[in-house]
VEXMIDREN-951904 format. One record per atom (N, C-alpha, C, O, CB): x, y, z. Coordinates in steps of 0.05 Angstrom, whole numbers, plus 32768, in hexadecimal, padded with zeros to 4 digits. Atoms other than C-alpha are relative to their C-alpha. Glycine has a CB too. Layout:
<pts>
XYZ/...
</pts>
This chain:
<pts>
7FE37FFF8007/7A487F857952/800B7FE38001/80067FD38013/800F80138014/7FFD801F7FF2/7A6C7F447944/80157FFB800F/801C800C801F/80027FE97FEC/7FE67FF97FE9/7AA57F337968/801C80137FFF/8029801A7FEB/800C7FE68004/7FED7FF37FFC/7AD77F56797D/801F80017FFE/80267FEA8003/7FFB8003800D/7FEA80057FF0/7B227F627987/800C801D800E/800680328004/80167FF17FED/7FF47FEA7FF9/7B4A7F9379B2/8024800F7FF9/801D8020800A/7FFB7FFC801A/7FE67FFA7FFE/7B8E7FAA79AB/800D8022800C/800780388004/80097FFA7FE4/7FFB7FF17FF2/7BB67FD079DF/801580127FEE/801F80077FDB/80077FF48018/7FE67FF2800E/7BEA800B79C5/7FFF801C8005/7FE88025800A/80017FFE7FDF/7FE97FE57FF5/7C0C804D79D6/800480107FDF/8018801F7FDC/802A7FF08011/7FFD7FF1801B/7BFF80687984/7FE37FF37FF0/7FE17FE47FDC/80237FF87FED/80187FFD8010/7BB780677973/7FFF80107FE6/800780277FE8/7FEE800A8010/7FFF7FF5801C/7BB0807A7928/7FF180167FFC/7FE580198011/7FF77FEE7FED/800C7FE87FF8/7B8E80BF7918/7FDB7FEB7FFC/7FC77FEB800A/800C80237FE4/801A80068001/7B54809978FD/7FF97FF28015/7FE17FF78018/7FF87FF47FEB/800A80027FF2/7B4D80757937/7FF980058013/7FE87FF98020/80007FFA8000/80097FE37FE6/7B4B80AD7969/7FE5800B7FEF/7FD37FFD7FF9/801F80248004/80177FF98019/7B1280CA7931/7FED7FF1800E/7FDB7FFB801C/80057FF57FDE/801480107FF8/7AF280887940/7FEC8007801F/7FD4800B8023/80107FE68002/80087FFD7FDD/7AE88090798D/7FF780238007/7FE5802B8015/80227FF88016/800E7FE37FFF/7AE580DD7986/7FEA80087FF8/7FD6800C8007/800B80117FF5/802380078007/7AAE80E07958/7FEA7FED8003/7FD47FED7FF8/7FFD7FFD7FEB/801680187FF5/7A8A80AA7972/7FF3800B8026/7FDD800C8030/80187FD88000/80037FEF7FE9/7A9380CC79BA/7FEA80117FFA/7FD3800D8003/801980108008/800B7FE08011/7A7A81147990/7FE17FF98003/7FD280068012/800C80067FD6/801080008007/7A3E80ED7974/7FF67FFA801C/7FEE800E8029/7FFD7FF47FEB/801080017FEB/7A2480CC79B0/7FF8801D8014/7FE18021801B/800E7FEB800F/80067FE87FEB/7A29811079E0/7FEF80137FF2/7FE180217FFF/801B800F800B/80177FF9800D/7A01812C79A8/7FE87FFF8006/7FDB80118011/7FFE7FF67FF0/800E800C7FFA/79D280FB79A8/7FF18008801D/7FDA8012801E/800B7FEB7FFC/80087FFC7FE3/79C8810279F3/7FFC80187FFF/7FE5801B7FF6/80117FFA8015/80077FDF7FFB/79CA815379FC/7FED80077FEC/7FDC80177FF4/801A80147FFB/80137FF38017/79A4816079BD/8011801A7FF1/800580287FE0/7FE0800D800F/7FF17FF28010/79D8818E79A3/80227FFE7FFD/80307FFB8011/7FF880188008/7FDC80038008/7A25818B7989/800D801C8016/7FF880298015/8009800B7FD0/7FF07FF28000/7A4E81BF79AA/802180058003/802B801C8005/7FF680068009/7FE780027FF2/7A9581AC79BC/800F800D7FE3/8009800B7FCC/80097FDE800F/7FEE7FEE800B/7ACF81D979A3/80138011800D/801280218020/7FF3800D7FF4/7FDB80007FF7/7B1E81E279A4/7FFF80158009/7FEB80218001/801C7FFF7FE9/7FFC7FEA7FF3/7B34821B79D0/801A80048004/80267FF0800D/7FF380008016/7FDC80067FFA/7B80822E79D7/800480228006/7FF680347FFB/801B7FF07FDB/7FF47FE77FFB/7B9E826D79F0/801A7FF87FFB/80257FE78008/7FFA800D801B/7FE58009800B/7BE1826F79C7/8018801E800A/801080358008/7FFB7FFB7FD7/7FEC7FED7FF6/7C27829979E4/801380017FEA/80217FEC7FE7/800D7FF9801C/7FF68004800B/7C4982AF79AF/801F801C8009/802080338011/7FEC7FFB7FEA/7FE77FE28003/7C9582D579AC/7FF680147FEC/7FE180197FE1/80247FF87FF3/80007FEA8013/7CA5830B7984/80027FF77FE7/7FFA80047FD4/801480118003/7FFC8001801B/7CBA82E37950/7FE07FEC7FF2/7FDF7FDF7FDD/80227FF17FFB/801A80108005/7C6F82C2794C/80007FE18007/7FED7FD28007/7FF980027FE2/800080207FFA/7C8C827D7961/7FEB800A801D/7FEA801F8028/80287FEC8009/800980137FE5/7C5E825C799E/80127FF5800B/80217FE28004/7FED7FE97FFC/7FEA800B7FE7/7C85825379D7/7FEA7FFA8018/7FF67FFB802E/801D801D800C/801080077FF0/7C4382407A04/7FE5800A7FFA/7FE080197FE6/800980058018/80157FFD7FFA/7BFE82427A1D/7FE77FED8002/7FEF7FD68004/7FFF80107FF4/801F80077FF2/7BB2822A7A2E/7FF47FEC7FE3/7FF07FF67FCD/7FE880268008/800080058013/7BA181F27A06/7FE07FF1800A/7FE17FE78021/801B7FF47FF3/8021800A7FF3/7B4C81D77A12/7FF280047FEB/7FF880097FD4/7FF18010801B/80197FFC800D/7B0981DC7A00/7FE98002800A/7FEA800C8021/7FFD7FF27FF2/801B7FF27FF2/7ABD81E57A0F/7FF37FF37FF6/7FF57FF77FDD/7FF7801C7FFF/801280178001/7A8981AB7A0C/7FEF80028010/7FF380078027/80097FE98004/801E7FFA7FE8/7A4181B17A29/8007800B801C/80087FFF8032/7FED7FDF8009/7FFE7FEC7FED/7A4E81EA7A51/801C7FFE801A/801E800B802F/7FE37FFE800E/7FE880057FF6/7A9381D17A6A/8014800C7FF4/8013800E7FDB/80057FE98001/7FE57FF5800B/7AD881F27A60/80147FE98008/801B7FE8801F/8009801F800E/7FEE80137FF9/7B0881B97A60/8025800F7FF8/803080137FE3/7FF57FE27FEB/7FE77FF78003/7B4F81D57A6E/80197FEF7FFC/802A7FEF800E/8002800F8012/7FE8801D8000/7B84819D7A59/801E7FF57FF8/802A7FE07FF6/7FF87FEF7FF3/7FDF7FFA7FF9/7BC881B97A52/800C801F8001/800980367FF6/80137FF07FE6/7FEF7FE17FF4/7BED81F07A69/801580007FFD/801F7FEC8007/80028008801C/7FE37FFE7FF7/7C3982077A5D/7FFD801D7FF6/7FEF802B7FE7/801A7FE97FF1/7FF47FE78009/7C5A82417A5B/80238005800B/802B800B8021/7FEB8018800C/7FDD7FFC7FF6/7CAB82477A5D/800E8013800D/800D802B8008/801180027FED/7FFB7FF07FEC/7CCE825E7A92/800A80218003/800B80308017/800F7FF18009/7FFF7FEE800B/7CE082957A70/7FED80288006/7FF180408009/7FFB7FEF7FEB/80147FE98003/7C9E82B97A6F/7FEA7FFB8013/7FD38003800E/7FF580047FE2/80087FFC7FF0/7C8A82A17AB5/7FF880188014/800A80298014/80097FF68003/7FF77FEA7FE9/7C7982D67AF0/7FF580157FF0/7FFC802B7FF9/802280048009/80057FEB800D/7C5783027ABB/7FE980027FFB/7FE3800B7FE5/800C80037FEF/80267FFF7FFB/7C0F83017AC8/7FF77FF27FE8/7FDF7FF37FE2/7FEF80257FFF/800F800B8015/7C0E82D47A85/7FF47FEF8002/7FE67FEA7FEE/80097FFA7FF0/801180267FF5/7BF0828D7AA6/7FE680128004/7FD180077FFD/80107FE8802A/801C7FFF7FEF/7BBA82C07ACA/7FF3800B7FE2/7FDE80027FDB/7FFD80178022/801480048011/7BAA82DC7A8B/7FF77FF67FED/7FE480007FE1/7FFD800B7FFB/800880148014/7BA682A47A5B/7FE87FF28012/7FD47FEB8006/801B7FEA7FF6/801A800B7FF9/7B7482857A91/7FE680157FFA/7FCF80117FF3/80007FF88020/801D7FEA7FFC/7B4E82C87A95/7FEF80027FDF/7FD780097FDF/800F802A800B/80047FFF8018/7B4882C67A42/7FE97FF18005/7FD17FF78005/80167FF77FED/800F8012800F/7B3682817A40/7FE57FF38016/7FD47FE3800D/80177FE87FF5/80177FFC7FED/7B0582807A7F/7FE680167FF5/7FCE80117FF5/800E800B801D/800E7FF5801A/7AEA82B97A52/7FE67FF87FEF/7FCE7FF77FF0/80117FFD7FEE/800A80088015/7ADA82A37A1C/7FEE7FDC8006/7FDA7FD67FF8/801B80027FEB/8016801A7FF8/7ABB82557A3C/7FE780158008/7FD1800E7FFF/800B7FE78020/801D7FF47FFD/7A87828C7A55/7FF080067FEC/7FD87FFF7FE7/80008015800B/80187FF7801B/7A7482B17A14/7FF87FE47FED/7FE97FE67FDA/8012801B7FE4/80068017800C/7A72826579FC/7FEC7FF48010/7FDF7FE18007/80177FF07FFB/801C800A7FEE/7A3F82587A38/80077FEC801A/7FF97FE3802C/7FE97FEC7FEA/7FFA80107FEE/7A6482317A5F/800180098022/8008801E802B/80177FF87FF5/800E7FFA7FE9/7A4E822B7AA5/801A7FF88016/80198000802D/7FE17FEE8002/7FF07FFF7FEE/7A8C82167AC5/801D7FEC7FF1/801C7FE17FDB/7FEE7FF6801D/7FE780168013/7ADB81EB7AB6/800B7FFA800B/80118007801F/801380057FEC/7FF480187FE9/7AFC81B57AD1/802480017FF1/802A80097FDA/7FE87FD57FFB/7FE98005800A/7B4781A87AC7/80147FF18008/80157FF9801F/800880117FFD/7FF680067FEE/7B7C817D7ADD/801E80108003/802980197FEE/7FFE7FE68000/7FE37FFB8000/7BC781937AFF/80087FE88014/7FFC7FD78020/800A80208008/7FEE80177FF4/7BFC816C7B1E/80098015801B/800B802E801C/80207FF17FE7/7FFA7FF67FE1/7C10817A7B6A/801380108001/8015801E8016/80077FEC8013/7FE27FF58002/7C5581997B53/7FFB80177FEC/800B80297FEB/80187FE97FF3/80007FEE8009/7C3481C37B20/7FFA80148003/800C8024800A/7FFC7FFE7FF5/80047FE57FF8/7C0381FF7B27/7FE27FFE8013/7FCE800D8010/7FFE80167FE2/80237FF87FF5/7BC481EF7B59/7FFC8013800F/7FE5801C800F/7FEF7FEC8010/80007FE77FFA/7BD882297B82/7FF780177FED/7FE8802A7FF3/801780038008/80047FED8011/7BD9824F7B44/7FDF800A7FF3/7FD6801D7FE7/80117FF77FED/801A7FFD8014/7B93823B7B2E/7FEC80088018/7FD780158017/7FF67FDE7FED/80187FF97FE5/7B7482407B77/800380208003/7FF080298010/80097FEF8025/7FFC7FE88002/7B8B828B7B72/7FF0800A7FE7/7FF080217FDE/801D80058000/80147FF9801C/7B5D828C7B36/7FEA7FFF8000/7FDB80077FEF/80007FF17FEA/801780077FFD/7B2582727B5B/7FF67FE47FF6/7FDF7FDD7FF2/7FF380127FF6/800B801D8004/7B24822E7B49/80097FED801A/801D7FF38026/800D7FF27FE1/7FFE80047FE9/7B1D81FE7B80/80017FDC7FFC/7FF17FD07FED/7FE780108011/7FFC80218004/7B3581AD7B84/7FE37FF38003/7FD17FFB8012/80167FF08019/801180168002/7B06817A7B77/80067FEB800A/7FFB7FDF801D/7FFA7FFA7FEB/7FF0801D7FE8/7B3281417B8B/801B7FFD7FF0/8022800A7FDC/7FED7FD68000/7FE480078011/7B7781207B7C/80037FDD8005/7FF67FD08016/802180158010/7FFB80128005/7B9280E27B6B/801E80008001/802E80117FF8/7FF47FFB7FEE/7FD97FFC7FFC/7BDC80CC7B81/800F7FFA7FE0/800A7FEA7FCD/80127FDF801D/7FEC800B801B/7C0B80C77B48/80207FFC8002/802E7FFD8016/7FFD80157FE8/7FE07FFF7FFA/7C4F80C27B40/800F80127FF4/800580197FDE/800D7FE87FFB/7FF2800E7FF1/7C8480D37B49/7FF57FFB8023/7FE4800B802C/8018800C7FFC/800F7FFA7FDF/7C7580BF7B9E/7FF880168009/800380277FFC/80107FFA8017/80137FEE7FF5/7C4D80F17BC1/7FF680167FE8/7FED802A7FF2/800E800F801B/80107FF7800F/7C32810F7B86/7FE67FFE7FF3/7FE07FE87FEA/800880017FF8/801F800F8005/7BE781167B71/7FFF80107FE5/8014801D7FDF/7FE08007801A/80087FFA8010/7BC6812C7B34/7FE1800A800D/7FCD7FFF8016/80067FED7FED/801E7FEA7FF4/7B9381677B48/7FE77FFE7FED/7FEC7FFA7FD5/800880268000/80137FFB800E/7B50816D7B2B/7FF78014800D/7FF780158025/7FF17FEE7FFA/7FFE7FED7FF9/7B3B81B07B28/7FE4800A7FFA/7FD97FFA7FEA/8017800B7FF7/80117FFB800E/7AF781DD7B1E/7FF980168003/8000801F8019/7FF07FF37FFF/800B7FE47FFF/7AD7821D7B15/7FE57FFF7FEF/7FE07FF37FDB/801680177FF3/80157FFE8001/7A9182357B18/7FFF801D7FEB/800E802F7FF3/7FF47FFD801C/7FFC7FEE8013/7A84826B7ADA/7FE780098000/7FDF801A7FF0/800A7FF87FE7/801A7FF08006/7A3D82777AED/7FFF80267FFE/7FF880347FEB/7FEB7FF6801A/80027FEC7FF3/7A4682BA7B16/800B80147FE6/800180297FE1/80117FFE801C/7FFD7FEC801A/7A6F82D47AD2/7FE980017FEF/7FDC80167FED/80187FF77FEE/801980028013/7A3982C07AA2/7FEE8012800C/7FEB80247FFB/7FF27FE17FFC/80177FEF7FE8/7A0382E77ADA/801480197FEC/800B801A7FD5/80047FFC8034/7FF47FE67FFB/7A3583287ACF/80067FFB7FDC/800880127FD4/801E8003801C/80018001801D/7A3C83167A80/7FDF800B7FF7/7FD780207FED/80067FDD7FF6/80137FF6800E/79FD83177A71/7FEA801A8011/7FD2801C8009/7FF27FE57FF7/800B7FED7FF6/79E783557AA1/800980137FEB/7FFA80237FE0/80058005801D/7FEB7FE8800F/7A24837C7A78/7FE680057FDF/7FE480187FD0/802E7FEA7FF3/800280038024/79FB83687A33/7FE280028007/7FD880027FF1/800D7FDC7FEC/801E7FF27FF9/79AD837A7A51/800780148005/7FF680247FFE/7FED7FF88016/7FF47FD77FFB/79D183C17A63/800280037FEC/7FEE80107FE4/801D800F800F/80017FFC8021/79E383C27A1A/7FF080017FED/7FF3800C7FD7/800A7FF27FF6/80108003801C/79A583AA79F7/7FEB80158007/7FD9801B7FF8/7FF17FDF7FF7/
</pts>
């Protein structure tokens, strides 16, 4: 490569997210010996079909990466957070995935997610003062075990 330059900025161009994405893509290829990564979203829609929230990730060599969450206050308190995880915890299984990491913020939901069975990894302080940014994870073997017992009873 010949030389270089860098430039810092806050509006990377699509092609050059592309650049770094597909270049990411190819190498983890390369290494694993197979492609798999792919978008995952659990979408909340009203009545009138607008999206007013939900589960927005994906699933990469046997990872479920969970990497935004909303849902308006609206349509809190209504078992919809537990079952957009339960979907999309789901479905990372029938995709193979062996377990998924995620992060929240100290003010948001890690109570919510440790009631799900996911258990901190670590945190990092952030701001505003005394606030951290959680990292979060869950083990998906024990489903996969009980997946694929359901589907040897079947065949």
């Amino acid at each position: 490569m010949s030389d270089v330059t860098m430039v810092l900025t806050d509006a990377p161009s699509e092609a050059a997210q592309r650049v770094i994405t597909e270049g990411l893509d190819d190498y983890n290829a390369a290494q694993a010996g197979y492609r798999d990564w792919r978008p995952l979203a659990v979408l909340v829609h009203e009545e009138d079909e607008r999206v007013v929230g939900g589960m927005l990730g994906r699933t990469s060599l046997g990872l479920l990466f969970v990497n935004l969450v909303y849902l308006p206050e609206g349509v809190r308190s209504r078992r919809i957070g537990s079952e957009m995880l339960r979907m999309i915890e789901e479905e990372a299984v029938r995709r193979g995935c062996r377990s998924g990491i995620l992060m929240t913020i100290s003010f948001q939901a890690p109570g919510f997610y440790e009631r799900h069975g996911w258990r901190e990894l670590g945190r990092v302080e952030c701001e505003p003062v005394g606030t951290h940014r959680i990292v979060m994870t869950k083990s998906f073997v024990a489903a996969q075990r009980s997946r694929v017992a359901r589907e040897c009873e079947h065949a």
